[in-house]
KOLMI-863193 format. One record per residue (C-alpha): residue number from 1; x, y negated, z. Coordinates in pm, 1 decimal. Layout:
BEGIN
<pt seq="NUM" u="X" v="Y" w="Z"/>
...
//
This chain:
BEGIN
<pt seq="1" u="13620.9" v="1976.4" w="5814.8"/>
<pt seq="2" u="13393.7" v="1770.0" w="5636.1"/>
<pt seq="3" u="13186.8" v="1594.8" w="5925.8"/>
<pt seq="4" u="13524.5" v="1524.5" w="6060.0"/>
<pt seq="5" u="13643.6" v="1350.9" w="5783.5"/>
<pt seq="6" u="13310.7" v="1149.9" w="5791.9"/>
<pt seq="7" u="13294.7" v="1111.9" w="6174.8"/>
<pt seq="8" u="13703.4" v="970.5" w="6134.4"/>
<pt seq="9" u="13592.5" v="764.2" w="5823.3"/>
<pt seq="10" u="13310.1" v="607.7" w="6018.6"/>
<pt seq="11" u="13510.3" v="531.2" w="6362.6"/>
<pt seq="12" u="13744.7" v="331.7" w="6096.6"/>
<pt seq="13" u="13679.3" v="-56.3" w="6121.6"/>
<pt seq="14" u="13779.3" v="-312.3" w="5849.2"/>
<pt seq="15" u="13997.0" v="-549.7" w="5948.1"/>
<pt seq="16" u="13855.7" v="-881.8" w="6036.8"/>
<pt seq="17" u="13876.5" v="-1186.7" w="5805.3"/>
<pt seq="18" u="13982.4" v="-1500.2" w="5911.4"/>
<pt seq="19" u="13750.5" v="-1771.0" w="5935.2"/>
<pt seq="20" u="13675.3" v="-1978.9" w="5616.7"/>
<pt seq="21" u="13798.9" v="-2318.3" w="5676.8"/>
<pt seq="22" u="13613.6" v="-2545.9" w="5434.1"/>
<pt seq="23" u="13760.0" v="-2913.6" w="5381.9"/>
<pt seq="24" u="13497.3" v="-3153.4" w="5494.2"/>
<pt seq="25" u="13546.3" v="-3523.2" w="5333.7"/>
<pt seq="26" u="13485.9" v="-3836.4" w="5511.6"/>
<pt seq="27" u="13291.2" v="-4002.7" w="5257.2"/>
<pt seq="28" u="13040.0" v="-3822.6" w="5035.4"/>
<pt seq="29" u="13059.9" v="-3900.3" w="4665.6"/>
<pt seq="30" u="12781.6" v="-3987.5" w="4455.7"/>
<pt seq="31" u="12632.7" v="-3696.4" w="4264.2"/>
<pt seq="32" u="12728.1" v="-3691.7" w="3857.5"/>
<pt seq="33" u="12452.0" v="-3542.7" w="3674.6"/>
<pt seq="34" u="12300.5" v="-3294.7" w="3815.3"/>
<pt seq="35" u="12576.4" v="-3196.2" w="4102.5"/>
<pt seq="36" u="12473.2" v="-3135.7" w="4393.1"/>
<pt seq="37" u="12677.5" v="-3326.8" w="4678.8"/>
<pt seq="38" u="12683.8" v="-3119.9" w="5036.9"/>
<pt seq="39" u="12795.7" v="-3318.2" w="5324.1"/>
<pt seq="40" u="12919.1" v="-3197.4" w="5661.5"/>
<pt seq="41" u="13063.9" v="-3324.0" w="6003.1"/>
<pt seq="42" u="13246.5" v="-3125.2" w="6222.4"/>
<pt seq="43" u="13116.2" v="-3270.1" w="6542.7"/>
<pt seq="44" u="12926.5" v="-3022.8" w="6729.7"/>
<pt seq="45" u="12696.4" v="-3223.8" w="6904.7"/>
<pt seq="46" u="12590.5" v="-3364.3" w="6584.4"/>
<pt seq="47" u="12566.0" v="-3036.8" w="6367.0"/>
<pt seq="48" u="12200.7" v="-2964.9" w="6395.5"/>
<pt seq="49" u="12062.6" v="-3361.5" w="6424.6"/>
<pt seq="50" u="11828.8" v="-3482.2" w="6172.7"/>
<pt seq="51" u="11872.5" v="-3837.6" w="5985.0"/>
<pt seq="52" u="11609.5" v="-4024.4" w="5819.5"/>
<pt seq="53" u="11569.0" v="-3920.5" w="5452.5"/>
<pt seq="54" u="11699.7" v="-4167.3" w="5151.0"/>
<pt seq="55" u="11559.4" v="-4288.6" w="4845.8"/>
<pt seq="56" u="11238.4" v="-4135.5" w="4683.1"/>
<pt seq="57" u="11230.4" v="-3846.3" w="4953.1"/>
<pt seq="58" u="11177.2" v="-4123.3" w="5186.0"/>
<pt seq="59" u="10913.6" v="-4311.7" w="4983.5"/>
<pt seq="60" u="10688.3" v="-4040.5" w="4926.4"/>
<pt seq="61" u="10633.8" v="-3812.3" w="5284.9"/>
<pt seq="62" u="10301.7" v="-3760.6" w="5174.9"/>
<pt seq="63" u="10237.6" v="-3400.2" w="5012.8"/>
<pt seq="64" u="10147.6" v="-3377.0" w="4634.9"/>
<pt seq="65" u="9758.4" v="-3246.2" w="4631.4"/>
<pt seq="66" u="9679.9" v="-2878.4" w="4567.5"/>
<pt seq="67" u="9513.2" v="-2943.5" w="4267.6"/>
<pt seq="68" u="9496.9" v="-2754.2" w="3917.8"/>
<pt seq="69" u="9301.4" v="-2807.7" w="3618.5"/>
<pt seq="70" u="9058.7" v="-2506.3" w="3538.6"/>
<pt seq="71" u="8908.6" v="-2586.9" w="3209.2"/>
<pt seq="72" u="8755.8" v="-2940.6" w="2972.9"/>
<pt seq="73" u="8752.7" v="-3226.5" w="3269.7"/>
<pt seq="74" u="8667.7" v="-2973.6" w="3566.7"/>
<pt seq="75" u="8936.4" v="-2909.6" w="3866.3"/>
<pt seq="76" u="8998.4" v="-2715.7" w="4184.6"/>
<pt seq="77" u="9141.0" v="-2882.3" w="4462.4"/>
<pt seq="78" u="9258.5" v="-2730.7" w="4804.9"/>
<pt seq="79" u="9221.9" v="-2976.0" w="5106.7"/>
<pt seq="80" u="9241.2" v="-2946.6" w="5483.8"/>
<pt seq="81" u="8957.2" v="-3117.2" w="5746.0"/>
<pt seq="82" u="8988.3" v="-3144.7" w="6116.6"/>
<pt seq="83" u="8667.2" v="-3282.7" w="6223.1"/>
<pt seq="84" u="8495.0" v="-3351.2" w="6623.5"/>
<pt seq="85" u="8210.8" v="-3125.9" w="6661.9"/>
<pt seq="86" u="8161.2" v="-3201.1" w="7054.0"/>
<pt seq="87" u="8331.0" v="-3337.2" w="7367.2"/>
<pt seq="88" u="8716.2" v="-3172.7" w="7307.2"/>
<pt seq="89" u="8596.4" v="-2940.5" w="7013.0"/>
<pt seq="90" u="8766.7" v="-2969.4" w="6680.4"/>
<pt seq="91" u="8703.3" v="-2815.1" w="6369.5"/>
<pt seq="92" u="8990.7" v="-2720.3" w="6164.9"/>
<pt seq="93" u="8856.0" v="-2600.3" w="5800.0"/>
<pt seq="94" u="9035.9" v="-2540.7" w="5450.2"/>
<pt seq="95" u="8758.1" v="-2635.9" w="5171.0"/>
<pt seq="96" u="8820.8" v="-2531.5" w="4852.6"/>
<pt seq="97" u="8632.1" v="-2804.8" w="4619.9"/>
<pt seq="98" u="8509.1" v="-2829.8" w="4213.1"/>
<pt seq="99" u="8526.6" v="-3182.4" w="4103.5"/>
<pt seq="100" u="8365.2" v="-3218.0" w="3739.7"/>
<pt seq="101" u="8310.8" v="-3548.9" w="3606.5"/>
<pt seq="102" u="7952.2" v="-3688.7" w="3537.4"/>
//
């Protein structure tokens, strides 16, 4: 009796939701504070197309170096080399460097 209770309850599928509908506006705001602002289009051929970045993400594309202070002036610093060793050879190498002042 049991395992047919639990074989029925199983077979049992929830009734589907209707699809969210979310109000997209045609103008985004400008963000107050510290809101974030989402914007959307509903064009599908434009749903997954990138645009240039705005304002300071823009300016700076360059990464922030890996860089921590370990102790008095002396630091660690993580940095990537790709170097020719030979006719279409490349060396790809991660060096992990100590820079003390002197």
């Amino acid at each position: 009796m049991l395992n047919l209770l639990a074989n029925l309850l199983q077979a049992v599928s929830p009734a589907s939701a209707p699809p969210l509908r979310i109000d997209i506006l045609d103008r985004c705001a400008a963000p107050a504070g510290d809101e974030i602002i989402v914007c959307g289009d509903r064009d599908t051929n434009e749903r997954f197309r990138l645009r240039p970045l705005r304002g300071d993400a823009a300016a700076s594309s360059a990464l922030p170096k890996a860089e921590i202070p370990l102790f008095g002036d002396t630091r660690a610093a993580a940095e990537v080399e790709a170097e020719q060793i030979g006719p279409g050879l490349t060396s790809q190498r991660m060096m992990l460097r100590l820079k003390t002042p002197f």
